[in-house]
C-alpha positions in Angstrom: -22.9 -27.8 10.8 -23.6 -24.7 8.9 -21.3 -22.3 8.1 -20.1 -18.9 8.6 -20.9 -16.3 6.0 -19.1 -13.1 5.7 -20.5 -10.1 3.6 -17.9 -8.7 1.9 -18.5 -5.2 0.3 -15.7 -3.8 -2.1 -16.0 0.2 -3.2 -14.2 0.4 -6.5 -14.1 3.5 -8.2 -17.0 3.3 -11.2 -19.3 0.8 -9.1 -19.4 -1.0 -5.9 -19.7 -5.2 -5.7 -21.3 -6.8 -2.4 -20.7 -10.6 -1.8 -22.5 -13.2 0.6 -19.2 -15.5 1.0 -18.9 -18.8 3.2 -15.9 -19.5 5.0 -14.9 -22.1 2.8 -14.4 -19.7 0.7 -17.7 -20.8 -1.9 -19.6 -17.4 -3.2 -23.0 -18.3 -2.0 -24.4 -14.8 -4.2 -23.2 -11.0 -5.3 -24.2 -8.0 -6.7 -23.1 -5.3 -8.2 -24.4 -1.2 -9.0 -22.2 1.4 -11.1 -22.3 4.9 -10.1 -20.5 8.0 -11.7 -17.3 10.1 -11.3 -18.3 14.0 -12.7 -15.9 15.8 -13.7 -17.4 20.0 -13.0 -13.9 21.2 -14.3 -10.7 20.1 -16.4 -8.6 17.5 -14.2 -11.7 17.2 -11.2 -12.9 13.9 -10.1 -15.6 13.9 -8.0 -18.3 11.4 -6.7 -21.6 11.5 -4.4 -21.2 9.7 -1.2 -24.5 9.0 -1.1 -24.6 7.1 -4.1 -22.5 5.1 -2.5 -24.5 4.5 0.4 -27.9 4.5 -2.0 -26.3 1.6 -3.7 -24.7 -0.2 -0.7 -28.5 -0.2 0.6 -30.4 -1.4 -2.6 -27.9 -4.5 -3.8 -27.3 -4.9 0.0 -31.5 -5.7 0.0 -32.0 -7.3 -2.7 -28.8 -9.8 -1.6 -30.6 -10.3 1.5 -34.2 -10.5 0.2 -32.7 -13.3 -2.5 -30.5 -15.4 0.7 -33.2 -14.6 3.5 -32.9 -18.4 4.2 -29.1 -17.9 5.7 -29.4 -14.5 7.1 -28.8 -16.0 10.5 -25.7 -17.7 9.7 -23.9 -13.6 8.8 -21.0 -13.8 11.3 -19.4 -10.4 9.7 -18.9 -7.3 7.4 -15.4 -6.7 5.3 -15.2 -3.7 3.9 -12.2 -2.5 1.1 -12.6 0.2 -1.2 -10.6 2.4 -3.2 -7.9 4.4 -1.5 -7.1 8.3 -1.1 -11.2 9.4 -1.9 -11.9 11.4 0.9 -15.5 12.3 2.3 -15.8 15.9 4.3 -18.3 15.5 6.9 -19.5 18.4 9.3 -20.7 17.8 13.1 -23.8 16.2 12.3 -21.9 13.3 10.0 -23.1 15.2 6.9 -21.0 15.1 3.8 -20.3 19.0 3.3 -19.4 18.1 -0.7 -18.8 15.5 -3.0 -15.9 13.0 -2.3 -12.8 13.9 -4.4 -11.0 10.6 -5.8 -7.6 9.7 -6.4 -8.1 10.3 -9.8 -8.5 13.9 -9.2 -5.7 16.1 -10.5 -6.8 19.9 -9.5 -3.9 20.2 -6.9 -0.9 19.6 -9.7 0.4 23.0 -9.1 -0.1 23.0 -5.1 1.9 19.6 -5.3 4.9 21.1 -7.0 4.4 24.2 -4.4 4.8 21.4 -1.5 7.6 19.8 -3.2 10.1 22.9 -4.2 11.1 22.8 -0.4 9.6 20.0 1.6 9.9 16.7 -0.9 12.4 15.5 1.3 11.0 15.9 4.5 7.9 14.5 3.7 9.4 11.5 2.5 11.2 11.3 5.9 7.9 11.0 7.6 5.7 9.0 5.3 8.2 6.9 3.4 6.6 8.5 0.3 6.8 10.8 -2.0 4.0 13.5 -2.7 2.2 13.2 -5.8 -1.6 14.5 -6.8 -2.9 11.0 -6.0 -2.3 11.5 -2.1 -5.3 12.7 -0.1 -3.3 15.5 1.8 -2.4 18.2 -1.0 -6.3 17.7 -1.6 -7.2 18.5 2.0 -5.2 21.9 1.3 -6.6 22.8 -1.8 -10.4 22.3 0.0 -8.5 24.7 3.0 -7.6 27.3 0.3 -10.2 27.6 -1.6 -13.3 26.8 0.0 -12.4 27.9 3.7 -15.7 28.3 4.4 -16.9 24.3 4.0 -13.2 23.6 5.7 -14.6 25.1 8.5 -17.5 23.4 9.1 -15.6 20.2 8.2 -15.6 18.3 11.4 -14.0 15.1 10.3 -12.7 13.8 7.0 -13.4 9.8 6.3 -11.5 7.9 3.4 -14.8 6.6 0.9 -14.4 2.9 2.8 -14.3 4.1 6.6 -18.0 6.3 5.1 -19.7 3.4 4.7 -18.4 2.3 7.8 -20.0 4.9 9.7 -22.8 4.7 8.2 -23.3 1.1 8.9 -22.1 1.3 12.4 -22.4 5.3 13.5 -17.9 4.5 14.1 -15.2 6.6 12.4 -12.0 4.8 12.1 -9.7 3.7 9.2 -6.7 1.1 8.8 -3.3 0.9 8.5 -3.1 0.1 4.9 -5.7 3.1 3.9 -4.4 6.0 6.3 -0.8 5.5 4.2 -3.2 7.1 1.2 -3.7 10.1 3.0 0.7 10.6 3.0 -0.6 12.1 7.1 0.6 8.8 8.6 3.8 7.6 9.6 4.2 4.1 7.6 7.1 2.7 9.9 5.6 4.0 13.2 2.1 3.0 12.5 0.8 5.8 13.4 -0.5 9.3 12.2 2.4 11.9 11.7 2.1 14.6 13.8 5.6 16.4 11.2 3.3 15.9 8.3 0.1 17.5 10.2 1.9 20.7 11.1 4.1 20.8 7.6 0.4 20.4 5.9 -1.4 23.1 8.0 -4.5 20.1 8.8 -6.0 19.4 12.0 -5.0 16.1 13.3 -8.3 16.1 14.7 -9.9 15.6 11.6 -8.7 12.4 11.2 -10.3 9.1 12.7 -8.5 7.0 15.0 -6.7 4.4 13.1 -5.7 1.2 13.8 -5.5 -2.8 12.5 -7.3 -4.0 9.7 -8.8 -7.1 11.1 -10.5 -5.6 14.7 -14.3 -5.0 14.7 -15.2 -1.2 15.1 -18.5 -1.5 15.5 -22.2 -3.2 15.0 -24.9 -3.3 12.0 -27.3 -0.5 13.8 -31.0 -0.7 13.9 -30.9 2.2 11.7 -28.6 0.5 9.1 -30.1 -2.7 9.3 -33.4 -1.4 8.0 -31.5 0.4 5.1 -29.4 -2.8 3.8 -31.5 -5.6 5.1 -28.3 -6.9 7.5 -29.2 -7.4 10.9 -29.0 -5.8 13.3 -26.1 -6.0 15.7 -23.8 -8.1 13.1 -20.3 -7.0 13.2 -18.1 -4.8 11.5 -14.1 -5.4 10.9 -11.6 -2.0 10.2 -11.3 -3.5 6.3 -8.6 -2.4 4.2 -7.6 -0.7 0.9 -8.5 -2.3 -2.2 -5.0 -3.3 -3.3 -4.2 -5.3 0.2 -7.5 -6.9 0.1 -7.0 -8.3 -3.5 -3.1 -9.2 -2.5 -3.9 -11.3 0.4 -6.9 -13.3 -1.5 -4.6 -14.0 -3.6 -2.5 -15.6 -0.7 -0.1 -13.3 0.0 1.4 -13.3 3.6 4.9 -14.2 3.3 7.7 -11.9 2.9 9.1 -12.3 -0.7 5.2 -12.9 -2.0 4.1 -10.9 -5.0 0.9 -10.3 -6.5 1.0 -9.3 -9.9 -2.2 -8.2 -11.7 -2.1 -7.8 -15.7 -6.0 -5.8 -15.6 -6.2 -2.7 -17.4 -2.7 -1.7 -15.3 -0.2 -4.0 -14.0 0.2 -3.9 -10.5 2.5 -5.6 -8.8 2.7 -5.5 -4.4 5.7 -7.3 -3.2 5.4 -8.0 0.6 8.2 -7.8 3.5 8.4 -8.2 7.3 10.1 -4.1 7.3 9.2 -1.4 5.5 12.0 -0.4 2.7 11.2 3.0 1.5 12.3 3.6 -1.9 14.4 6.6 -2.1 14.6 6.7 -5.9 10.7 7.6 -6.5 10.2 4.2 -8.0 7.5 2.6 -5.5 5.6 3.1 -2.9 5.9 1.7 0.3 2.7 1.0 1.9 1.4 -0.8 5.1 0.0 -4.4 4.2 -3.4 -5.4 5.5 -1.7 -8.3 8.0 0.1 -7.4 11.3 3.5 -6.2 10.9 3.9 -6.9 7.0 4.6 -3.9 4.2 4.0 -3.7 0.7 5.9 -2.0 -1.9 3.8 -1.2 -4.8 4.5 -0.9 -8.4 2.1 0.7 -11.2 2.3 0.4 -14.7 -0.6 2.6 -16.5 -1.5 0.2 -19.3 -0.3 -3.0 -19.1 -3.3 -5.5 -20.3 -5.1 -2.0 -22.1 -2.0 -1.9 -24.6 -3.4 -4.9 -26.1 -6.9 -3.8 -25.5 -6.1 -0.9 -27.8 -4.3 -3.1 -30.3 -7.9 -4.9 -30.7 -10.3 -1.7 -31.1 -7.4 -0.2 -33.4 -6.9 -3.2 -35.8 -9.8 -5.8 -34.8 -12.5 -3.4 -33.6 -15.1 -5.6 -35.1 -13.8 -9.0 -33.8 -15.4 -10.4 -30.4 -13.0 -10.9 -27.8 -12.6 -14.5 -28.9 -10.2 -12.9 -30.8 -7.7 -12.8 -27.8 -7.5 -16.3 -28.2 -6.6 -16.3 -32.1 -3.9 -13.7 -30.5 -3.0 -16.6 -27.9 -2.1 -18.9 -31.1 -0.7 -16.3 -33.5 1.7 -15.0 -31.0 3.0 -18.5 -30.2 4.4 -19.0 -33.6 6.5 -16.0 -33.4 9.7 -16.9 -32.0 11.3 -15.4 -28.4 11.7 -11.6 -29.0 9.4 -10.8 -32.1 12.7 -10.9 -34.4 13.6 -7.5 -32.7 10.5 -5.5 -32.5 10.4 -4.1 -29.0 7.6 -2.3 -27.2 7.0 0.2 -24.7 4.0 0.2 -23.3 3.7 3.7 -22.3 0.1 4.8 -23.9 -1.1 6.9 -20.8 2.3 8.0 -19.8 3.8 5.8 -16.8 3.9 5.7 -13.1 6.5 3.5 -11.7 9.0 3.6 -11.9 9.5 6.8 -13.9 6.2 9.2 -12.8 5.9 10.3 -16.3 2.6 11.3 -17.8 4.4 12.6 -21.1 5.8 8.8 -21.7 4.2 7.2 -24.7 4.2 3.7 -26.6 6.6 3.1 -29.0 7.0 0.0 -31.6 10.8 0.1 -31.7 13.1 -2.0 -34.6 10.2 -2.4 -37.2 11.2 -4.5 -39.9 10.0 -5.7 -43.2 9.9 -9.2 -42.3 7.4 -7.9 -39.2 3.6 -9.1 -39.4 1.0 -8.5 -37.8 1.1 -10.9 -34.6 4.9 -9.9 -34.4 3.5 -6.7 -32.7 1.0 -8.7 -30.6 3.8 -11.0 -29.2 6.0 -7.9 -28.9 3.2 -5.9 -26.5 2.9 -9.2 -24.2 7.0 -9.2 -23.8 7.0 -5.3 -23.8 4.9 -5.7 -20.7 6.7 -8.6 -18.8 10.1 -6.2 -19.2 8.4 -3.4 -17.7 7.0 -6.1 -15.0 10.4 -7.2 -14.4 11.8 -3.2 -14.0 9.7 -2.7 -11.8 10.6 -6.0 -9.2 14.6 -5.4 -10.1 14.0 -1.8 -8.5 12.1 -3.5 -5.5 14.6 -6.2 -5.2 17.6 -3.5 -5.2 16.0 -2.4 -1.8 16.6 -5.9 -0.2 13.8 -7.9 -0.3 14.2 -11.7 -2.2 11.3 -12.3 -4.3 10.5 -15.7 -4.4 7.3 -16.2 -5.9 4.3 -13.9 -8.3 0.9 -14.8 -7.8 -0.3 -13.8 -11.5 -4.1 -12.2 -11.1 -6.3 -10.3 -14.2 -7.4 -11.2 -17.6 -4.0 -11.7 -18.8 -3.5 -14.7 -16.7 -6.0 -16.7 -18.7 -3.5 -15.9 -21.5 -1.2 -19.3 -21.8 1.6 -18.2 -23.9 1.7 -14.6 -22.0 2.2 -17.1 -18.6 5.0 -18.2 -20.5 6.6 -15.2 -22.0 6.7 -14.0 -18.3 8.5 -16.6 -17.2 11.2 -16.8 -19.4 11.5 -12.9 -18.8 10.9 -12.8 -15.0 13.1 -15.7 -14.2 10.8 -16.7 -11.3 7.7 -19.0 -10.3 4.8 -17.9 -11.6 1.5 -19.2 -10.3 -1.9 -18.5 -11.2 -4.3 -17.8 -8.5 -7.8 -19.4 -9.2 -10.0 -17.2 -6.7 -13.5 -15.6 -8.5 -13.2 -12.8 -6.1 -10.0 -12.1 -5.0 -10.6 -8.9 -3.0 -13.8 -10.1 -1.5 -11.8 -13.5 -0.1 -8.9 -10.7 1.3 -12.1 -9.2 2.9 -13.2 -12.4 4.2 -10.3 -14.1 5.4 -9.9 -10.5 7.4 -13.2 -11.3 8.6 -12.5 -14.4 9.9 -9.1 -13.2 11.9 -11.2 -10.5 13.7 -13.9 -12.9 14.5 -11.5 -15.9 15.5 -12.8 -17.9 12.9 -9.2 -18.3 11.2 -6.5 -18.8 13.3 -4.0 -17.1 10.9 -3.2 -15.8 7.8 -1.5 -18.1 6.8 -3.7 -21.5 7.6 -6.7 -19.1 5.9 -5.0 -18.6 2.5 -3.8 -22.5 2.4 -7.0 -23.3 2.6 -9.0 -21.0 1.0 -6.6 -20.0 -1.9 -6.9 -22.1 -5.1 -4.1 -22.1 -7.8 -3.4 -22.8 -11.0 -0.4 -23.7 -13.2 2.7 -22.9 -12.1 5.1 -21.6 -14.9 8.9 -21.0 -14.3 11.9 -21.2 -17.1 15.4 -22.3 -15.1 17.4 -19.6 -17.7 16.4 -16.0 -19.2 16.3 -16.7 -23.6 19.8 -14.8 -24.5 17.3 -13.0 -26.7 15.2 -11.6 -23.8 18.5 -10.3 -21.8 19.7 -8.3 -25.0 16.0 -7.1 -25.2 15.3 -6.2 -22.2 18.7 -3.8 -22.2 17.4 -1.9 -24.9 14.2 -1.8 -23.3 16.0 0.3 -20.1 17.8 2.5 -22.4 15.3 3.3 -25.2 13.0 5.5 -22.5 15.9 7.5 -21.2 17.0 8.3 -24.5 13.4 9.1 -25.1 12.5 11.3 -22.6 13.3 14.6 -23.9 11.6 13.7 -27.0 8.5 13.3 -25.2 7.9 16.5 -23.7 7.8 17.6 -27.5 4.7 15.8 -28.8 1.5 17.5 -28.7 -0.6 14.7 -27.3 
């Protein structure tokens, strides 16, 4: 009998995959196109919207042109994509401007504007706190200063819910990407009509949102000759990236955790209840599965703090020489003898929002070598890890397992050095394309394919090793104290550099 194939499309920030996926979960093909973020002025992010939907069309072709032999068998299109980007389309559909990103940081001043007397009442509404990253303050600045375009602006789509339309000719976004915009109520599921009016925007401008896995609309004839899909094949709601890549990594139980050691560490603890976090530490998002809430944790350079350790000291080495890092680092002992890092080198998000933060190598000795301060960047990381779940676990969710994700998992002895600091099961999640299996298996629950969640992920979810030490190393404990207190004590100090 053949199977079911979903196309799943994932819109990342620097380049966009697409991914011909069976529902066994085998990757039948994919392909992948870069695109660019300009940057006209200091602190802007910008990108095309149609270089998105250029590139969606030409690897979307040449997928189909490559696989014309199972075309027939496409039961579906998941979409995720990265959140907050927002599109500015006037009555015709037409993008009025370029798409400003998340990573966009104009509005710095309007956010502090915002926040001298409404930081509490927006966090009433939205079980967030506002910060430049949001898609709201941005929506402002567009009002102020180019009133004109805002005018003409007839709807504004997040950079997922774009392609969507274009696909389909259907504006509507999801849950777990309308909480980017801070406009939508997280525990009410709905948009805020408090943050509309404290904002000044038109609620009007927003698409109806609603469920991640419900189909919003067909492939159209249109489309179909653009991307090679045919005609007619349908089109889930999607989600945002990070819920995508959570759930194919088999996250649907309250107490789950996906942790990813990339170029950040990101870790998205899931609950049956929202639990806003009152002490700006996470965010508390809505999860791409019915009734389920993520709170989210960000670490700005997790995995890159040993990334820059390489191009500072081993520039000319491959990166085979991760795995001479591997075998170096095992032979220091627990704790690196006292050398203790923070791994602050872009500043940090959670839990302390501080773009002034930088790394420090703290307790250098002369008995200290060289793969003292690689072992000492891989625990310096798991204490900030474990920061970050204490603060969501003071909120009153158990966490009971971390499915471990990004190129730090193929590290063994920083699998290890997590455990022992984490206290907690570790497992590694064997999935080649994590977010495009989210996409799938959301696929498969709006087409009826899957009967759940959580049959979907037992079946489709491969894992690893599991790792899991029974008692924290005394050492850890008095390391990870000093950890907590050396940034406080630090903070002041910060604000001084000139970097």
């Amino acid at each position: 009998m053949d199977k079911n194939i979903f196309i799943g499309i994932d819109l990342g920030t620097t380049g966009m995959k697409i991914i011909m996926m069976q529902d066994n979960g085998d990757i039948i093909d994919k392909k992948y196109i870069d695109y660019q973020i300009s940057s006209p002025k200091a602190g802007y992010a910008e990108q095309r919207p149609a270089d998105w939907w250029d590139g969606l069309c030409k690897i979307s072709r040449e997928l189909i042109e490559k696989n014309s032999h199972v075309t027939k068998q496409i039961a579906g299109i998941g979409i995720t994509g990265q959140m907050h980007t927002q599109v500015y389309l006037d009555e015709n559909g037409r993008p009025l401007r370029d798409a400003i990103t998340w990573m966009d940081q104009r509005c710095q001043s309007l956010v502090e504007e915002i926040n001298k007397e409404n930081r509490e009442t927006i966090f009433e509404h939205t079980s967030n706190y506002l910060t430049t990253t949001y898609t709201a303050p941005h929506i402002v600045w567009v009002k102020r200063n180019q009133p004109d375009l805002y005018k003409k602006t007839d709807k504004i789509l997040l950079a997922k819910d774009y392609l969507k339309y274009k696909l389909t000719g259907e504006m509507a976004t999801d849950y777990s990407d309308a909480v980017g915009t801070l406009l939508f109520d997280v525990a009410a599921k709905k948009w805020s009509d408090e943050m509309f009016e404290l904002f000044r925007i038109k609620k009007s401008l927003m698409p109806e949102a609603d469920k991640s896995a419900v189909i919003i609309g067909q492939v159209t004839d249109k489309a179909s000759k653009l991307t090679g899909i045919p005609k007619g094949v349908p089109v889930i709601n999607g989600c945002a990236d990070q819920a995508a890549t959570s759930l194919g990594a088999g996250v649907t139980k309250a107490g789950e955790v996906s942790a990813i050691i990339g170029t950040a560490g990101v870790i998205s603890v899931l609950s049956d209840r929202p639990l806003p976090d009152q002490n700006n530490g996470t965010s508390c998002w809505n999860y791409c599965l019915d009734d389920k809430w993520i709170n989210l944790g960000i670490m700005q350079t997790s995995g890159e703090s040993l990334n820059w350790f390489k191009r500072a000291f081993d520039n000319k080495r491959d990166n085979d020489i991760f795995k001479s890092y591997d075998q170096e680092a095992n032979k220091i002992p627990d704790g690196s003898e006292g050398l203790i890092f923070l791994p602050y080198l872009m500043g940090e998000r959670t839990p302390y929002w501080d773009s002034n933060a930088r790394g420090v190598f703290f307790g250098i000795n002369l008995n200290h070598q060289k793969y003292h301060f690689v072992r000492a960047i891989m625990e310096g990381v798991g204490f900030a890890f474990k920061n970050n779940l204490e603060l969501i676990e003071s909120l009153g969710v158990e966490i009971k397992e971390l499915r471990l994700l990004g190129g730090g998992s193929k590290s063994f002895i920083w699998k290890e050095i997590l455990a022992k600091i984490l206290n907690k099961k570790i497992t590694t999640v064997q999935v080649e394309e994590t977010g495009a299996l989210g996409s799938s298996i959301l696929c498969g629950l709006a087409l009826g394919i899957y009967e759940d969640a959580d049959r979907a992920c037992n079946e489709l979810v491969n894992t690893g090793e599991n790792y899991y030490q029974e008692k924290i190393p005394a050492v850890y404990k008095n390391n990870y104290q000093i950890f907590k207190e050396l940034y406080p004590n630090l903070k002041d100090l910060y604000k001084k550099l000139d970097n």
